[in-house]
C-alpha positions, 0 to 999 in steps of 0.5 A: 500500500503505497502513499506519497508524501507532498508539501511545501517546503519547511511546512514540516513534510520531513519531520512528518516522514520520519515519525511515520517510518522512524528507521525504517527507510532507505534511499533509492533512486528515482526511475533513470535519474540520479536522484536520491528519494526517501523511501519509508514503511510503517505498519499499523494493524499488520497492514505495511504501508510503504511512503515515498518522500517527494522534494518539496514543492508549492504547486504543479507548476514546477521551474526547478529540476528537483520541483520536475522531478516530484511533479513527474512523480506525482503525475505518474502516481495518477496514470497508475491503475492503483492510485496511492494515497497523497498526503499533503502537509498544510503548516497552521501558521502560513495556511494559505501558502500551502492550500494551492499545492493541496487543491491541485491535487485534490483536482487531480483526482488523487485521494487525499489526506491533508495533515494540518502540522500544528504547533505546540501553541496551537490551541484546540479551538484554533485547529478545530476551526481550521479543519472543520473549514478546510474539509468543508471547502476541499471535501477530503479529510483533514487530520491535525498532528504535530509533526515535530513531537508526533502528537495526533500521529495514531489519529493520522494512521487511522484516516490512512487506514480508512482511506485504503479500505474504502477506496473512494473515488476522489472527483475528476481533474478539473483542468486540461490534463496538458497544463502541468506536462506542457509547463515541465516540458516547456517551463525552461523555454519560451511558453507558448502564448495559449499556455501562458494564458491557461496557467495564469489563469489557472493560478489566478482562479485558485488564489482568488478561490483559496482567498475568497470563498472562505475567509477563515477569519476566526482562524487568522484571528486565533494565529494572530498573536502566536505568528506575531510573536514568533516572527518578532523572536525571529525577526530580534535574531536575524538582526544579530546571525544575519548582520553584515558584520556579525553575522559572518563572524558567528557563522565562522565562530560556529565552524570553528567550534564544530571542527573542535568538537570534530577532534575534542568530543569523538576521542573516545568512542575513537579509542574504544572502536580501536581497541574493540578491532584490535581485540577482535583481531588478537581472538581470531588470530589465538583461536582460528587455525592458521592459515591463508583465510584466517591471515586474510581476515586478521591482516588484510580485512579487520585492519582495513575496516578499522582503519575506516570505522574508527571515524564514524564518531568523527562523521558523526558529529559533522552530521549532527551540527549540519543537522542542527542548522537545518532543523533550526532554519539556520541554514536557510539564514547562511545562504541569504548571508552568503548571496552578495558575498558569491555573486562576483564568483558566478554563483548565487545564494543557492550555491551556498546549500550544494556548496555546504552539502559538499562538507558532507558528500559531493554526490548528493551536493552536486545533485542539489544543484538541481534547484539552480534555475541559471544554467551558468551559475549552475554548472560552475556550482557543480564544477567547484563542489569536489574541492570541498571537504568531504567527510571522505577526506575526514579520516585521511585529514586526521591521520596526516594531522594526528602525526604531525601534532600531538593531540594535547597541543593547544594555541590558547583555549583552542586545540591545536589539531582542531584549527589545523582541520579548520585550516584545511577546510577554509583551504578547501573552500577557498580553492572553491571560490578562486576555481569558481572566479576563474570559471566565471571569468573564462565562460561565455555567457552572462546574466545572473539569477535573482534570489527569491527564497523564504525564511522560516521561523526559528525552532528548537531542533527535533531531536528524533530527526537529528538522531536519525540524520546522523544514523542514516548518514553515518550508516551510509557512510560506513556500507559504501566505504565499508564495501570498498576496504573490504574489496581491496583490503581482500585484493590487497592482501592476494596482491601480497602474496602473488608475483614474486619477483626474481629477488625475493625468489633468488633469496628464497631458493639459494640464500634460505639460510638468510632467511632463517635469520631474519626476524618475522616482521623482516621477512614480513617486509621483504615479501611485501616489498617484492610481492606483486603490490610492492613491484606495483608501488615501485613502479610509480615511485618516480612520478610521485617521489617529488612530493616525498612519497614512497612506494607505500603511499603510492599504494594507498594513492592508486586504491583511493581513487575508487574512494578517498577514505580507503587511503587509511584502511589501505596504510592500515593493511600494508603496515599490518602485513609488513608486520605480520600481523604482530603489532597491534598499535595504531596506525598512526603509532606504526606510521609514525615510527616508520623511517627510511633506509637512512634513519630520518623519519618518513612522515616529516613535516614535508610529507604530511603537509604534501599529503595533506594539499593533495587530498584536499585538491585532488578528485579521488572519487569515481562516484562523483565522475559518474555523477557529474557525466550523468548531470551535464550530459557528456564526458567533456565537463568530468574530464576539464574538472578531473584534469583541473583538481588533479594538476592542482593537487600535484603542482601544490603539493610539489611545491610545499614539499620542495618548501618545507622539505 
């Protein structure tokens, strides 16, 4: 039993969705576009509803690509002979901004339940009064619940349940059936004249209809003062977090302290998943016989996750505060902040979000550019968002920053490691913006988009949603990098027991006595070095021996560009199989005792710094290729934007290692 779930945005539609489905939902994608949608199920009385979240929407009448994509949907769900079930959300504060999407859909033909999202000083007669006129007026169901502590929520289960056991037939389309086919097709073109005019006309109608046939004046009057004074509160704070002055400073302030946090807050669970796979490695190694399968799993897997998992807690509290600006309607603040500060680098405030969800993953932020209407600004948008810094980049980061300053170093009342990260990230951002204002001035074609958004009203974050940010992305995270260590970590290990060259092969059958008295950890590093990755690594040295790297390093290089965080699970193999699997320090303990044949230490300064640069320019990540093809339509855009962030990452890391060197 499928129902959609539709409204505008910030009318509380998401908040809604996961107090209907909680964990159990999932992420898919639209049919032949790279879109994630929400999918999610409840059950009620043994029956399993399945609910489809749609991008947020105020009327049929789309002019975005993400707006496309939920109209599409929702008149595809027409055509089905099975019609689902619409949910649409109506928020008691701003009513009439969501009655047009509502009557559009209930002329569709659709059934419909309208959920009027109340607020905790709604009072009962307030909402009583709205729903007794609306289902007056739309001749469907209306149910109050509020959204953000899910109050009223068995009520809603209730009407769903009814609602798919008596199948009632809903009235007819109202209007031509073209209208809102013909605007998606033509809605980035010039319109023809006829359908100009039936749009309009249509929209005007349903304003005027919304606006006159029922006044609603009891209702307005009873929201009055709980508008007022919320729009007062919020109005007192975007004087202060939207100043030209201050409003820049609080929003680098709260980066600053997120970065603290990053490094501060997360060392604990770190060294407690550190030692949970350093124990389980120890009991599989005293208690399985050994043999290749079991050298596999204690040397190449086991070390190899933990090289990636150990950074969950990290991820986790980037997504916590991105997730606490959303739900607060901060977030919304910070592009209209940014507006007038990205406009002379081509891009628009709605940059800003993709921009920002680049902190998280570039896939995902570079589909978000589907709400930039200006073809331009867009593509230079998509171009710029890999140099963010991903959360990939996050394990790699703090690795490198781990060896190069101890973690009770502070400057101040800050941690040291903690400013180092926000170095990074401005480095990051900045690289971004001077792409962007090179991109800007290279491209053809003017003009600039105007930026229209609404500012919803503070609000305490709902913790439920929140909590369930953090999971569904921290559990994102972990599967697709979890999939790709477990891949490589096992080809790793196979790579350093096959193809053995004349060398080690000599040694072994003429000099056995040699090796006799070698020590387990040397023998160890001999077969690793003349096994097939080492020849591999040895192969490439030259190239990267410039920016101080050695063959290992080379290695990790090669296996992350399938994926930026398989630098550490990479490191974390070889230097587990270069020790036989006996050390069972952290890899940034073996790392930082590692040296090179003349005695110095390998990761010196130069190194780390080389290394640093070059994962924050270069594009590691195939996923983001594919994405950026399927978007722009062609190989040429990928290519020009590989090409640029790989001879950036290589130049400057040159360059800082010939410096500090």
């Amino acid at each position: 039993m499928e129902i959609i779930l539709t409204g505008n945005p910030n009318s509380g539609k998401t908040s809604l969705f996961n107090q209907l489905t909680g964990l159990n939902q999932r992420v898919g994608n639209y049919p032949g576009i790279t879109v994630d949608k929400r999918v999610g199920s409840f059950t009620y009385k043994k029956q399993l509803f399945q609910i489809f979240d749609l991008p947020g929407i105020y009327s049929l009448y789309a002019g975005s690509e993400d707006e496309k994509i939920a109209v599409n949907a929702i008149l595809d769900y027409r055509k089905s002979s099975e019609k689902p079930l619409a949910i649409c959300m109506v928020d008691i504060n701003t009513p009439h901004k969501n009655l047009l999407l509502l009557s559009q859909i209930v002329d569709l033909g659709l059934p419909v339940i309208g959920v009027l999202n109340c607020r905790k000083k709604s009072t009962p007669s307030e909402v009583a009064n709205w729903i007794k006129a609306l289902e007056e007026k739309f001749k469907t169901t209306f149910v109050a619940v509020n959204a953000s502590t899910g109050a009223g929520l068995n009520n809603l289960k209730i009407q769903i349940e009814k609602q798919f056991e008596s199948r009632v037939t809903t009235i007819n389309y109202s209007v031509e059936t073209n209208d809102y086919n013909d605007w998606i097709t033509l809605a980035n073109r010039e319109i023809s004249k006829d359908s100009a005019l039936r749009i309009t006309q249509d929209l005007r109608e349903r304003l005027e209809n919304i606006d006159s046939s029922f006044s609603l004046k009891d209702q307005k009057n009873d929201i009055a003062n709980t508008s007022e004074n919320s729009n007062q509160k919020s109005s007192k704070l975007d004087a202060i977090l939207m100043h030209p002055i201050w409003g820049y400073f609080i929003f680098g302030v709260a980066l600053l302290v997120i970065f603290q946090a990053i490094f501060s807050w997360s060392a604990y669970p770190m060294d407690i998943i550190e030692f949970g796979f350093g124990a389980l490695s120890e009991f599989l190694q005293s208690t399985l016989p050994s043999n290749f399968i079991t050298n596999a799993i204690t040397d190449g897997i086991i070390p190899g996750l933990a090289g990636v998992v150990v950074f969950v807690p990290q991820i986790a509290f980037l997504f916590l505060f991105i997730a606490l600006f959303e739900e607060s309607g901060y977030m919304t603040r910070v592009v209209y902040l940014m507006d007038r500060l990205v406009k002379p680098f081509g891009l628009s405030g709605r940059s800003v979000v993709p921009l920002i969800s680049g902190y998280a993953c570039a896939i995902p932020a570079i589909m978000a550019t589907r709400t930039i209407k200006h073809p331009r600004e867009k593509l230079i948008t998509m171009l710029v968002i890999p140099f963010m810094t991903c959360s990939a980049r996050i394990p790699v980061y703090t690795t490198l920053i781990a060896l190069m300053v101890s973690s009770e170093a502070t400057w101040g009342t800050f941690n040291l490691q903690g400013l180092i990260l926000f170095g990074l990230y401005f480095f990051g951002a900045f690289m971004s913006f001077f792409i962007a204002l090179i991109s800007h001035k290279v491209m053809k074609g003017g003009g600039r988009s105007m930026l229209l958004m609404e500012l919803p009203n503070y609000k305490i974050p709902s913790l439920k949603n929140v909590g369930l940010t953090i999971y569904e992305k921290s559990q994102s995270f972990v599967f697709q990098a979890g999939k790709v260590i477990l891949v490589v970590s096992l080809v790793l290990y196979l790579m350093a027991n096959i193809g053995f060259n004349q060398t080690f092969q000599q040694i072994q059958n003429n000099d056995p006595e040699l090796i006799s008295t070698l020590s387990t950890n040397e023998v160890a590093q001999l077969k690793l070095e003349n096994s097939l990755i080492g020849q591999l690594g040895i192969f490439i040295e030259p190239a990267i021996q410039p920016l101080g790297y050695d063959w290992k390093i080379g290695i990790s290089l090669i296996t992350s560009f399938a994926a930026r965080e398989v630098f550490v699970g990479t490191m974390s193999t070889i230097y587990a199989l270069e020790d036989a699997g006996d050390d069972t320090s952290t890899i940034v303990q073996k790392m930082r005792s590692d040296t090179n044949p003349d005695g110095s230490v390998k990761y010196s300064m130069a190194v780390i710094l080389s290394l640093l640069i070059f994962y924050a320019l270069a594009m590691q990540c195939l996923s983001t290729v594919a994405v950026m093809r399927k978007e722009t339509g062609g190989w040429k855009w990928p290519i020009i934007q590989f090409a640029v962030a790989s001879f950036s990452a290589y130049l400057l890391a040159f360059i800082a290692f010939q410096i500090f060197k």
